[in-house]
SESE-32098 format. One line per field, with one value per residue: residue in one letter; x, y, z of N, C-alpha, C, O, CB in turn. Coordinates in steps of 0.2 Angstrom, whole numbers. Glycine has a CB too. Layout:
BEGIN
type: c(A_...) $
n.c1: c(X_...) $
n.c2: c(Y_...) $
n.c3: c(Z_...) $
ca.c1: c(X_...) $
ca.c2: c(Y_...) $
ca.c3: c(Z_...) $
c.c1: c(X_...) $
c.c2: c(Y_...) $
c.c3: c(Z_...) $
o.c1: c(X_...) $
o.c2: c(Y_...) $
o.c3: c(Z_...) $
cb.c1: c(X_...) $
cb.c2: c(Y_...) $
cb.c3: c(Z_...) $
This chain:
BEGIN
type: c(X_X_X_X_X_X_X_X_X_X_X_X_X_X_X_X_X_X_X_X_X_X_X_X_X_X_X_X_X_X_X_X_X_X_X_X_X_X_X_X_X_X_X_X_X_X_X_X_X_X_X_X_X_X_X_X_X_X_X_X_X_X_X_X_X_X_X_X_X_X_X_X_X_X_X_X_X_X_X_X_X_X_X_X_X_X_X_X_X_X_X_X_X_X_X_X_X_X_X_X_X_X_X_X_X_X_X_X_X_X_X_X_X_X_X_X_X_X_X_X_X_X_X_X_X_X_X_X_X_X_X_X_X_X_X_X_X_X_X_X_X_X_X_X_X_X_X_X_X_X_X_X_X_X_X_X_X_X_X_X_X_X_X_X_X_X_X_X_X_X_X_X_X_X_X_X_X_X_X_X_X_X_X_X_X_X_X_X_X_X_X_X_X_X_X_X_X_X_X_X_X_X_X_X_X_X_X_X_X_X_X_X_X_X_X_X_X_X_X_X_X_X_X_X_X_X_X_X_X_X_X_X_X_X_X_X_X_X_X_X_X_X_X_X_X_X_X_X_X_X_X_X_X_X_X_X_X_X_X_X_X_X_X_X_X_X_X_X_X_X_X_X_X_X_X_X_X_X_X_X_X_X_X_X_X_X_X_X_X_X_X_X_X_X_X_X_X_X_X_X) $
n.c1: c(107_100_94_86_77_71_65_53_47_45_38_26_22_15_6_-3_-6_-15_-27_-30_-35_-45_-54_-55_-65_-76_-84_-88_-98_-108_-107_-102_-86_-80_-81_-76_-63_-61_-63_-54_-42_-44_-43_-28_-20_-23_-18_-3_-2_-2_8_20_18_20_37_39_39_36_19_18_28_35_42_35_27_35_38_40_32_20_18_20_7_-4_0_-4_-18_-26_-21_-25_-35_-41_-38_-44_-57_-57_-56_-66_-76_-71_-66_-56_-43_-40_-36_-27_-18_-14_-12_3_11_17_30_37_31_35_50_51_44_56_66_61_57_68_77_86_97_93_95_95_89_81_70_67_59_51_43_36_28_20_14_10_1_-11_-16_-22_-32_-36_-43_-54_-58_-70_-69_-66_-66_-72_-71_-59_-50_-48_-38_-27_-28_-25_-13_-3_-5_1_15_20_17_29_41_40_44_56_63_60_63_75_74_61_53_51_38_33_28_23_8_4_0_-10_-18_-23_-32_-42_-50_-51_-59_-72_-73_-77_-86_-95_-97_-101_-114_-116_-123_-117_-117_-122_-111_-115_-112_-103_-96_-89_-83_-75_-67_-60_-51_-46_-38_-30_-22_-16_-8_2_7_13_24_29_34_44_52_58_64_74_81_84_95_90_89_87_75_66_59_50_38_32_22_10_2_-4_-9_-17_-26_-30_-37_-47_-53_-56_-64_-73_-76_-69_-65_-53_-49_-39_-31_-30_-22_-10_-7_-2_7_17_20_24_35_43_43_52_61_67_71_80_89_92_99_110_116_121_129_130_117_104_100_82_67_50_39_22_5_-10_-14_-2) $
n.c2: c(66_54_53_62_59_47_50_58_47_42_51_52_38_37_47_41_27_35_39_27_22_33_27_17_17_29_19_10_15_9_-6_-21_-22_-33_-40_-28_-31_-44_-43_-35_-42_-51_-44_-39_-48_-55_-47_-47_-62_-63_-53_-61_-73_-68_-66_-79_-85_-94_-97_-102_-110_-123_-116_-104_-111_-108_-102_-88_-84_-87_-82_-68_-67_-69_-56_-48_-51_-45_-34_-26_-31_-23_-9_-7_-8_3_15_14_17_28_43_47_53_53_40_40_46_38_25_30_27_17_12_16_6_-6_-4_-3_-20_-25_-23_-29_-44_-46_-44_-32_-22_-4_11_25_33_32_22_35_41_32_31_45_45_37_43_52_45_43_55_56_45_45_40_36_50_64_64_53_38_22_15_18_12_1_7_7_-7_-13_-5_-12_-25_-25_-20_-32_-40_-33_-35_-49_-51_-49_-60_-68_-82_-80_-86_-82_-70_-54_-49_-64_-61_-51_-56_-65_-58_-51_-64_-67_-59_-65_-76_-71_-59_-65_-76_-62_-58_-68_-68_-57_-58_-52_-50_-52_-39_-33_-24_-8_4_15_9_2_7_13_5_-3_8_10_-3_-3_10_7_-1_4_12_3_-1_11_14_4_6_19_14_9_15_26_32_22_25_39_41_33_43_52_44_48_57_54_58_69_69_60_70_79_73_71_83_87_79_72_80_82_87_90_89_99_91_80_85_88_76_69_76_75_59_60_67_59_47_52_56_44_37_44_43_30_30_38_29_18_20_14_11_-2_-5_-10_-19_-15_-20_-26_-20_-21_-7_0) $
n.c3: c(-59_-62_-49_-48_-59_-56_-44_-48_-56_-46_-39_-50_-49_-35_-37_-45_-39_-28_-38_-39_-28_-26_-37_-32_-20_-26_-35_-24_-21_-27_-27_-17_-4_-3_-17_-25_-21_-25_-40_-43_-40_-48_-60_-60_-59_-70_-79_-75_-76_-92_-93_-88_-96_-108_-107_-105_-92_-82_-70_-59_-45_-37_-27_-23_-11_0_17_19_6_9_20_16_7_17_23_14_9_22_20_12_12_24_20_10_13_24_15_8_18_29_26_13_13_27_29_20_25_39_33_26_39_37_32_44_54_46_49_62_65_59_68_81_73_64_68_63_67_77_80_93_89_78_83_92_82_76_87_91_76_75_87_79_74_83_84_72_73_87_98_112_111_108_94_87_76_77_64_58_62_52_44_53_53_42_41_47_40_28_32_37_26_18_27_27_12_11_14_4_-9_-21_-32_-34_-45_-48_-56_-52_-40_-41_-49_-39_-30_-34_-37_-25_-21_-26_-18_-9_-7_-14_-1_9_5_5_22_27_20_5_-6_-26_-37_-52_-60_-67_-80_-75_-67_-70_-78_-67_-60_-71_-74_-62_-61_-72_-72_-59_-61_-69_-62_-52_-62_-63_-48_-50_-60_-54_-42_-49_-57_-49_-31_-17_-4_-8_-16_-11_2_-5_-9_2_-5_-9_-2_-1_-14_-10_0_-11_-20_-11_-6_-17_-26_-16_-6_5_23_29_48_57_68_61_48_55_64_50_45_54_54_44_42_52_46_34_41_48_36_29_41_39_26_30_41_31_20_6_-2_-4_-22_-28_-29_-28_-20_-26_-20_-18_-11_-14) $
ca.c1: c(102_97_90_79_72_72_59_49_45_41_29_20_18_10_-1_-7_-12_-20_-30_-32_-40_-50_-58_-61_-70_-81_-86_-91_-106_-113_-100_-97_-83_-77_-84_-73_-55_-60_-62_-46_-38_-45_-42_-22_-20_-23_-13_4_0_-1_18_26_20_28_42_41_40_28_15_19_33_35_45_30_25_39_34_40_27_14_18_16_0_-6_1_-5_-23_-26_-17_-27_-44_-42_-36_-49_-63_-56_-55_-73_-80_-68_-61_-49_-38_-37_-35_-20_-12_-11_-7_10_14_19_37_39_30_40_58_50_46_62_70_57_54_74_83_90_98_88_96_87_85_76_67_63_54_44_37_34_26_14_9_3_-7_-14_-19_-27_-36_-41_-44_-55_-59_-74_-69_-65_-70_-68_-69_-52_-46_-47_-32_-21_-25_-21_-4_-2_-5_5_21_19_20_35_46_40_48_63_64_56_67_78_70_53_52_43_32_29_28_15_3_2_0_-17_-22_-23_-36_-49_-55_-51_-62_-77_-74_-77_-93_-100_-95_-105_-120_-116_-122_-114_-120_-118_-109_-114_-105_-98_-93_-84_-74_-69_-62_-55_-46_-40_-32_-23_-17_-14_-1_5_10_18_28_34_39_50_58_60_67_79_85_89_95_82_88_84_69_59_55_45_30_26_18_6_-4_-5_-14_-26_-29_-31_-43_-54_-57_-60_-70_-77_-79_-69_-63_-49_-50_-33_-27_-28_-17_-5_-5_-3_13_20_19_28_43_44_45_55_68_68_72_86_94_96_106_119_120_120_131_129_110_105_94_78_60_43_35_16_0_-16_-13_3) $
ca.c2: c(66_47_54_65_55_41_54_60_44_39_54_48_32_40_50_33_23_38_40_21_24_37_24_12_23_27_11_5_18_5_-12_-19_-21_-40_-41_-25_-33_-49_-40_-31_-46_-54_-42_-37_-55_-59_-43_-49_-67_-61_-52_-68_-78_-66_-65_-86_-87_-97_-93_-105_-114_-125_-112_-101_-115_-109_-98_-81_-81_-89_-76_-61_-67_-66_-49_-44_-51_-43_-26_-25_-28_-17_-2_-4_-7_8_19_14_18_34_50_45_59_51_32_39_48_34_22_32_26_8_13_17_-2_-10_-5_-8_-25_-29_-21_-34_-51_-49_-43_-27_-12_1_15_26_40_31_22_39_43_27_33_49_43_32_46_57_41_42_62_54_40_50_33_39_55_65_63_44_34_15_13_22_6_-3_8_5_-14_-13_-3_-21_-33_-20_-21_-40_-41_-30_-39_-56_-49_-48_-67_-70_-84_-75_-87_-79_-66_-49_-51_-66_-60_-46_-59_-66_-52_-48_-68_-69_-57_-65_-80_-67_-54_-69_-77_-58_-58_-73_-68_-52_-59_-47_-53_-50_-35_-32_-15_-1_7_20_5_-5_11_15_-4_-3_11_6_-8_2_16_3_-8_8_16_-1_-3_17_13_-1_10_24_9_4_22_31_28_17_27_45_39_31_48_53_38_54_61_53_59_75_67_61_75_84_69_68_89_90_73_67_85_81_94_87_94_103_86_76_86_87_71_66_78_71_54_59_68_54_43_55_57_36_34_47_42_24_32_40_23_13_24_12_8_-6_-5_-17_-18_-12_-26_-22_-22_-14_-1_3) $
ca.c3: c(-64_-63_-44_-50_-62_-51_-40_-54_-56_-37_-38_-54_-46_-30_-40_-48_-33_-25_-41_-40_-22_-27_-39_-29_-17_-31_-36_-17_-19_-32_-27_-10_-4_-8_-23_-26_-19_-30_-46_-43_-39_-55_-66_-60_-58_-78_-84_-75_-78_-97_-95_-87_-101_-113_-104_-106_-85_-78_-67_-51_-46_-29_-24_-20_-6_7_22_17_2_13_28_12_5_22_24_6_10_28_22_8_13_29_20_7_18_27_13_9_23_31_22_10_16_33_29_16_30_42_28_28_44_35_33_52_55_43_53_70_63_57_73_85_72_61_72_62_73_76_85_99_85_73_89_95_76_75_93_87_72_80_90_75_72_87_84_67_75_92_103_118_112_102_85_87_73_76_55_58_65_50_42_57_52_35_38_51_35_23_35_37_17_18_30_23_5_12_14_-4_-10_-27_-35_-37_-49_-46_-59_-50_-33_-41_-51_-35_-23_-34_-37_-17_-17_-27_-16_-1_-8_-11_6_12_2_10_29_25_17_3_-15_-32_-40_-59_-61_-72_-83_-72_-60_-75_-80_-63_-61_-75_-71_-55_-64_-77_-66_-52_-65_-74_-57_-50_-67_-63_-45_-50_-64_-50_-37_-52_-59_-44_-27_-14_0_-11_-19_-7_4_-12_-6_5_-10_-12_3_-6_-20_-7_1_-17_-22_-5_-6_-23_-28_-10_-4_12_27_36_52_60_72_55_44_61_64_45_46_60_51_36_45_56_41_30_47_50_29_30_47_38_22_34_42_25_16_1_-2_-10_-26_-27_-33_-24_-20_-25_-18_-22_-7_-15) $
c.c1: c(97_93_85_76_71_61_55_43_40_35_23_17_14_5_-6_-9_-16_-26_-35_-37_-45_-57_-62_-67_-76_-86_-90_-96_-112_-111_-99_-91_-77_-77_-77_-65_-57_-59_-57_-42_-38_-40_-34_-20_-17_-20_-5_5_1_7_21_24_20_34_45_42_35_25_14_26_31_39_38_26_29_34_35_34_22_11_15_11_-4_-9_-4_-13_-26_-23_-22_-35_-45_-44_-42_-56_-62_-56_-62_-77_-79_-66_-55_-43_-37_-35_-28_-17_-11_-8_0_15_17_26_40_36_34_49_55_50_52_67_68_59_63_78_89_89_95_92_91_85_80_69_63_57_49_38_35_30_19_9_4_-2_-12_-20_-25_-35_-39_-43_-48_-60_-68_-74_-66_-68_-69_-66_-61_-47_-43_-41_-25_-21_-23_-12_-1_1_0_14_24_22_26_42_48_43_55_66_62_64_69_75_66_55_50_39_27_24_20_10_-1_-1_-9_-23_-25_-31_-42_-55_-54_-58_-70_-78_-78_-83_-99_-100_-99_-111_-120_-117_-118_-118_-118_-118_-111_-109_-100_-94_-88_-79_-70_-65_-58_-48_-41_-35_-26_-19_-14_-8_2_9_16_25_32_38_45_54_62_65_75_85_89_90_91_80_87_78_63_55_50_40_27_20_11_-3_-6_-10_-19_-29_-33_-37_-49_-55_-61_-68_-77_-82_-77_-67_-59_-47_-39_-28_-25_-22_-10_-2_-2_7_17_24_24_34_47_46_53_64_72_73_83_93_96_101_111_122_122_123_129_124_109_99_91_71_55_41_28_12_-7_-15_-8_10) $
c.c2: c(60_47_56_60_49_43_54_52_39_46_52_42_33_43_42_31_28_39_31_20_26_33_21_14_24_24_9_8_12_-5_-15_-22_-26_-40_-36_-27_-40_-48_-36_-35_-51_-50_-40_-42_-57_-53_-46_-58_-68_-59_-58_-73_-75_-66_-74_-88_-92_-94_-94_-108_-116_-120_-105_-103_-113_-103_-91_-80_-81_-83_-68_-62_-66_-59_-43_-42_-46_-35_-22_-27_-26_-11_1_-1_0_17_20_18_24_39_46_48_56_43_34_41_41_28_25_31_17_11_12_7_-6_-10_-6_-16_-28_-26_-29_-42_-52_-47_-37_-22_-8_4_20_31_36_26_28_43_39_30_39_49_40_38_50_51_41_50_60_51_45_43_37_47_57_61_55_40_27_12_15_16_2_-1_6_-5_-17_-10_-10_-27_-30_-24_-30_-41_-38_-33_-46_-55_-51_-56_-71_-75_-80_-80_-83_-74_-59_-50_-58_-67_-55_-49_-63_-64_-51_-54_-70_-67_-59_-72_-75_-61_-60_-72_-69_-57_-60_-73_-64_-53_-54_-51_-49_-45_-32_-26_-14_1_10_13_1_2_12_9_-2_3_12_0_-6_5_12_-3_-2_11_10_-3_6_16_7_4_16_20_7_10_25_27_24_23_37_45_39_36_50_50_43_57_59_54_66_75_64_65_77_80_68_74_90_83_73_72_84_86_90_92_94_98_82_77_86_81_68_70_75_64_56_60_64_51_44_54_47_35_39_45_34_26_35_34_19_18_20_9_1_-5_-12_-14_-16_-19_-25_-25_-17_-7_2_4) $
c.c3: c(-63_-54_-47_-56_-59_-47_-43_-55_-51_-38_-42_-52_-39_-31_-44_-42_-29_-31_-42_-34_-24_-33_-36_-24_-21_-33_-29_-17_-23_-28_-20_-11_-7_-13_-29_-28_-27_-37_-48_-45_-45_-62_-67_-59_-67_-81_-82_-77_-86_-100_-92_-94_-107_-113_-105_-99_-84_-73_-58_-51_-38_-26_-18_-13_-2_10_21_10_5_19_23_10_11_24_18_7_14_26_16_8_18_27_14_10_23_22_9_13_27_24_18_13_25_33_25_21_36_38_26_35_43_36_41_53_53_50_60_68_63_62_78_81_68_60_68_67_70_81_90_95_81_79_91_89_73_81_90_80_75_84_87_72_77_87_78_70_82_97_110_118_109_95_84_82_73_71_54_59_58_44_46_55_44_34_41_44_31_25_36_30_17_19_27_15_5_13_8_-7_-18_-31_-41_-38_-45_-47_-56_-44_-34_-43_-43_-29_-26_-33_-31_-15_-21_-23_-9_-2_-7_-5_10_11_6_18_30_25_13_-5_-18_-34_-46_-58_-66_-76_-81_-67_-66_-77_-75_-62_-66_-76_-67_-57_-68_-75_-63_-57_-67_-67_-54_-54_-65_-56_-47_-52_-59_-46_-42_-55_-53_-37_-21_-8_0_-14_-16_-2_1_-12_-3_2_-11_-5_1_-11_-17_-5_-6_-17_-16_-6_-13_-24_-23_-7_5_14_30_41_54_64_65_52_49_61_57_44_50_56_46_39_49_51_37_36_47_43_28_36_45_31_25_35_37_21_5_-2_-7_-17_-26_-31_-26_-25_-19_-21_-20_-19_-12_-11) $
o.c1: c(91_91_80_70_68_56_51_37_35_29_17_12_9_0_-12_-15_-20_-31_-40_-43_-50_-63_-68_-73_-81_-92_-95_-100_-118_-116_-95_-90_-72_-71_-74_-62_-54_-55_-56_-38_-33_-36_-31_-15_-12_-18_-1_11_5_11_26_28_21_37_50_45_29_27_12_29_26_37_38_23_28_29_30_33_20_5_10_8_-9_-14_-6_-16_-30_-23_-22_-40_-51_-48_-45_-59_-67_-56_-64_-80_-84_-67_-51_-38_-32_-32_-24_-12_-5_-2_3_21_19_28_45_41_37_52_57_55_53_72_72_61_65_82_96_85_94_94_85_79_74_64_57_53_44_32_30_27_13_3_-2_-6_-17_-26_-31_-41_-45_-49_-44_-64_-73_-77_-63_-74_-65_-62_-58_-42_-38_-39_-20_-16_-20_-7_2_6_4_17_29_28_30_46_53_44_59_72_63_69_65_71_67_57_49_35_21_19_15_5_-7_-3_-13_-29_-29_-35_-47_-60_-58_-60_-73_-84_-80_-86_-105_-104_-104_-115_-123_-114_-115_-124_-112_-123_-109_-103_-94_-89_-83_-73_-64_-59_-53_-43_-36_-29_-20_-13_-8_-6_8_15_22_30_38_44_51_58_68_71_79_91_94_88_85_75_86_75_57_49_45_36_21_15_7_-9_-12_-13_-25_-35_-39_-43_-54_-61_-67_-74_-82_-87_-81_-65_-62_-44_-35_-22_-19_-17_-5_4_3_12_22_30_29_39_53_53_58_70_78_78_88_99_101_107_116_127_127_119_128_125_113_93_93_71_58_41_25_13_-8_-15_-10_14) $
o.c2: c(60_41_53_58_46_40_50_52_35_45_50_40_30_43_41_33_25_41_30_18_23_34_20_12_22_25_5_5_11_-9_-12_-25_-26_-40_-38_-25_-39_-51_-35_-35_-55_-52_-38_-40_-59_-54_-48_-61_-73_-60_-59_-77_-79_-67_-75_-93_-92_-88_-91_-109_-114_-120_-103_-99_-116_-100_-88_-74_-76_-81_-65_-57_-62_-56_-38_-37_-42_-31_-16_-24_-24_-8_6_5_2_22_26_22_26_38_43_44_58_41_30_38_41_26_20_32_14_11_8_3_-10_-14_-11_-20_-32_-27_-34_-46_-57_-47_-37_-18_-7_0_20_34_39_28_28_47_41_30_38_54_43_38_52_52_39_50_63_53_48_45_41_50_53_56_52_39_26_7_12_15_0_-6_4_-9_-22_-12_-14_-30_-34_-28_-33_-42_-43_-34_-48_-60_-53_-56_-77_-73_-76_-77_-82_-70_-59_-52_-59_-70_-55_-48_-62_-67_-51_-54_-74_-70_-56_-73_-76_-58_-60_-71_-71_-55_-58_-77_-66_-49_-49_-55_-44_-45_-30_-23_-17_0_9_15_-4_2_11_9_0_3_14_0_-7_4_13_-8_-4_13_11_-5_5_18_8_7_17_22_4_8_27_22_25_25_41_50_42_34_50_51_43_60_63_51_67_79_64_66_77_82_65_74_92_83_74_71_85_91_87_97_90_100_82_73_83_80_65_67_73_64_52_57_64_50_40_52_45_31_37_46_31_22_35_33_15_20_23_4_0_-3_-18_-9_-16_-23_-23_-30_-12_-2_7_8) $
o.c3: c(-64_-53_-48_-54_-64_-47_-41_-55_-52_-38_-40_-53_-39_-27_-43_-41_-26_-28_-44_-35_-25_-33_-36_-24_-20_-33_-29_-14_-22_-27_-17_-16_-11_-15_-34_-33_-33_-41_-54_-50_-46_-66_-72_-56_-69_-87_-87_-79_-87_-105_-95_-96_-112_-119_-104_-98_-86_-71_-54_-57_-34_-20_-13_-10_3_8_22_9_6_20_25_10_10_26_19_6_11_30_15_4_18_30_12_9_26_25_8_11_30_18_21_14_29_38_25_23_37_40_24_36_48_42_43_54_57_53_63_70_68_60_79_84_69_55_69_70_64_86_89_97_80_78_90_90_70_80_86_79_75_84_88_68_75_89_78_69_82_99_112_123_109_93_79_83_68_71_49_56_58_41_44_56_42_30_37_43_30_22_35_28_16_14_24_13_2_13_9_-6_-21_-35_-47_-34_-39_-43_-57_-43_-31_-40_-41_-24_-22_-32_-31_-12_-20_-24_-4_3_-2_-3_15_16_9_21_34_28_15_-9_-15_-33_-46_-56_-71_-75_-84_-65_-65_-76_-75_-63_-64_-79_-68_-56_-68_-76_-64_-54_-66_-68_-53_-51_-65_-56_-45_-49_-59_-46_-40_-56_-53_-36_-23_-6_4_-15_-17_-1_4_-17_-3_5_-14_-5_3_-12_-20_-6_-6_-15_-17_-7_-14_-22_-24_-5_9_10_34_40_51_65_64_52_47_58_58_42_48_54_46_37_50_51_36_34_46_44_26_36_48_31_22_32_39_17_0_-4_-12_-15_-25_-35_-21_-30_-13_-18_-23_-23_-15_-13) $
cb.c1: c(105_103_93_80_73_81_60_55_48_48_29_23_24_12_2_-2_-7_-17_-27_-27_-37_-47_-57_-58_-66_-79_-79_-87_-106_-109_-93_-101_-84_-80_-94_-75_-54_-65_-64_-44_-39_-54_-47_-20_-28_-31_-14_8_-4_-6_23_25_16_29_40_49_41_29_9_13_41_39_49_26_24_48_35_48_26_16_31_19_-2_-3_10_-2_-23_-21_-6_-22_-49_-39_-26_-51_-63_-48_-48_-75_-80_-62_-57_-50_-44_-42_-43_-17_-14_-15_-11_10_9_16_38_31_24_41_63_41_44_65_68_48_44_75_86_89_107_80_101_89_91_81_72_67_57_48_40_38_31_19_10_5_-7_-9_-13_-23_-32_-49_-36_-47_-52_-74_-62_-69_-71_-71_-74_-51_-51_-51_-33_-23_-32_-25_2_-12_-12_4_19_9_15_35_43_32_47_64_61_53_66_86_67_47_48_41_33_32_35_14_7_5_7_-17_-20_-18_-35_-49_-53_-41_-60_-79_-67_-73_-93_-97_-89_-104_-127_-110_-129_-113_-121_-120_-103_-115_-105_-101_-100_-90_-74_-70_-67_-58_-47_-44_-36_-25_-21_-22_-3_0_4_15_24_30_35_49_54_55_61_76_80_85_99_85_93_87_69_61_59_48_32_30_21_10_-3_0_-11_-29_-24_-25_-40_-53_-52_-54_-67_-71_-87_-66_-68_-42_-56_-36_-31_-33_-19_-8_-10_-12_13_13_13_25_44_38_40_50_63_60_63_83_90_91_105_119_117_112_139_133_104_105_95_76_58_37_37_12_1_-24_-9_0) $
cb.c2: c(66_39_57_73_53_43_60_61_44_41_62_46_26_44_56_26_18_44_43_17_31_46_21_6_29_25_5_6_27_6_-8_-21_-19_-46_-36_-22_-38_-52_-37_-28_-49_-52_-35_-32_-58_-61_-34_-46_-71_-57_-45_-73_-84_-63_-62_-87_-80_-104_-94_-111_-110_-132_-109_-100_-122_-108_-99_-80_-85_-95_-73_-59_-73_-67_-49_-50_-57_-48_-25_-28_-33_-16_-1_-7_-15_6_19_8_14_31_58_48_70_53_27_42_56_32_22_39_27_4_20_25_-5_-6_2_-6_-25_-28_-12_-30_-53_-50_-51_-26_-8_0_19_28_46_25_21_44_45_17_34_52_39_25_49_64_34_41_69_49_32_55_27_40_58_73_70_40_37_11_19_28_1_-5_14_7_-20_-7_5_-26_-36_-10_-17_-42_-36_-26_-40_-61_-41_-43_-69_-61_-91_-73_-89_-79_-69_-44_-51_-68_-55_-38_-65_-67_-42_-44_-73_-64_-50_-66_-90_-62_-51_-73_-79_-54_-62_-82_-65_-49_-60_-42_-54_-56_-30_-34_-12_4_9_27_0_-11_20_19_-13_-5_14_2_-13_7_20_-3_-15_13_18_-7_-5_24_13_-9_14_27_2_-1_26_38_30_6_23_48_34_26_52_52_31_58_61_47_58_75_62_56_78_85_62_65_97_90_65_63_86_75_98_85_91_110_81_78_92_88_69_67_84_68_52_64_74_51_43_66_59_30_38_55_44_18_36_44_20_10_25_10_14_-13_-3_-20_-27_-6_-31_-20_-23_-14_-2_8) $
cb.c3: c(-71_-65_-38_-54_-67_-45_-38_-62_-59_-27_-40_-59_-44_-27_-48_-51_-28_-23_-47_-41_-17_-30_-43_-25_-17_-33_-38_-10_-25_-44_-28_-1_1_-8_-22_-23_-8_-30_-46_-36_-34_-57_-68_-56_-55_-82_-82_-66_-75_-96_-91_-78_-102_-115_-97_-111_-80_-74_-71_-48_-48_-28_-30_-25_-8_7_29_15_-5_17_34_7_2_24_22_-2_12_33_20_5_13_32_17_3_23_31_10_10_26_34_29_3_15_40_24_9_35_46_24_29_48_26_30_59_51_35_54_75_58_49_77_85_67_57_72_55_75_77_82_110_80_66_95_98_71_77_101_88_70_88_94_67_71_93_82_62_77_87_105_121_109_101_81_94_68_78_48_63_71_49_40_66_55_30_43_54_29_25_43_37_11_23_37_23_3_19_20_-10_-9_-28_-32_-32_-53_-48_-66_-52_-29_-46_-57_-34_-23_-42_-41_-11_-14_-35_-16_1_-16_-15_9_11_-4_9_32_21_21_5_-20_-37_-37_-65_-61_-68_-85_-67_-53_-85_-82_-56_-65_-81_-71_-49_-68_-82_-61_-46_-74_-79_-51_-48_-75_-63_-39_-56_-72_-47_-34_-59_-60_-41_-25_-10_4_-15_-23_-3_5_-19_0_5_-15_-15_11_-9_-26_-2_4_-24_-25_4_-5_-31_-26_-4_-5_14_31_34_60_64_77_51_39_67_65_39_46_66_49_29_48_60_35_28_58_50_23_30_55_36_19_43_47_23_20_0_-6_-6_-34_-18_-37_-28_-15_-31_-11_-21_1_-14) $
């Protein structure tokens, strides 16, 4: 029982940050892109720095100065203004399907930089993985789009953030890890501005609802994956992240009016059973999972 709801709750939270996508998307028609990250990072910034000082936590500690925070703000920065900038500029519906391909990154990572075994099966589903990114992206081919690239450099920074979590001293909170994760991106967003030559543009109304919808949604979904990560088991729950390419798909035909051609959705399957296979062939090996937290980001 406490699986399935566990799930329930992972879908809900996949439905959230795909709706949170589909805003910012949105907004970039009026918004560019910095401008966008900064505002995010503002406004999901002062909501968790709001629950830690109910909570009586503080908002920094020296702790946050070692290299595992440092290596994830990085991560967090870099994964987080690729995938937007990618989801800006590309089909929503093909920037979430390669964005599924983080999970596979992650365990190569931590096979290659911390030293956890990887057998040759889960080996042979990262490769296979990788290649329905290659069917997405298309490198060489017609349907090539080099904007495409900048989802493959967002799952990079994503995976990055991942790994470096995993070194997070216990210390540091969640909530302090997520106040963090959003306050990174607001001098990363105006540096992104000024690189560009992109001024500030006061948003409209529609552009201040969908912000602020992405913010609400994008806290209300990270507060459901925790509860799902805390309810059920890590290594039954977490397959259920799949879902949420579903919900971009749904939100790129209907909203965007997108067509995902026939390599796409291939590819984007590929990816997930690759994932879905890698995530299951570590619950055989790990018979006793451990529970933990999501550690957010705006992606998700």
């Amino acid at each position: 029982m406490d699986n399935l709801r566990g799930a329930m709750l992972m879908v809900l939270a996949m439905a959230g940050f795909a709706v949170e996508d589909m805003f910012v998307k949105l907004t970039s028609d009026a918004l560019p892109v910095g401008q966008i990250i900064a505002l995010l990072g503002a406004g999901g910034g002062a909501i968790f720095a709001v629950i830690l000082r109910i909570q009586g936590k503080r908002l920094f500690s020296a702790d946050m100065l070692t290299q595992p925070i440092l290596l994830r703000a990085v991560g967090e920065v870099l994964g987080t203004l690729c995938f937007v900038t990618a989801i800006v500029l590309t089909p929503l519906s093909s920037a979430s399907a390669i964005l599924q391909a983080t999970p596979l990154a992650v365990t190569l990572g931590a096979a290659l930089f911390l030293g956890e075994p990887v057998g040759w099966r889960r080996w042979s589903a990262i490769i296979v993985g990788f290649l329905g990114v290659l069917l997405i992206v298309r490198p060489g081919l017609e349907g090539f789009n080099a904007l495409s690239l900048f989802a493959v450099a967002g799952v990079i920074g994503l995976a990055l953030r991942d790994l470096a979590t995993r070194r997070v001293p216990k210390s540091i909170s969640s909530m302090q890890l997520s106040f963090l994760a959003f306050i990174v991106l607001v001098p990363a967003g105006l540096i992104l501005m000024l690189a560009a030559g992109t001024p500030a543009v006061m948003p409209g109304g529609a552009e201040v609802l969908y912000l602020a919808g992405a913010m609400v949604i994008g806290v209300l979904a990270y507060y459901a994956i925790v509860a799902a990560m805390r309810v059920g088991e890590v290594s039954f729950v977490t397959p259920f992240r799949y879902t949420r390419m579903l919900f971009a798909l749904v939100a790129g035909i209907v909203v965007f009016d997108e067509s995902p051609d026939r390599l796409t959705l291939v590819g984007a399957g590929i990816i997930i059973a690759s994932g879905v296979y890698t995530l299951l062939r570590e619950r055989k090996i790990t018979p006793r999972p451990r529970r933990g937290l999501s550690k957010p980001g705006l992606p998700g």
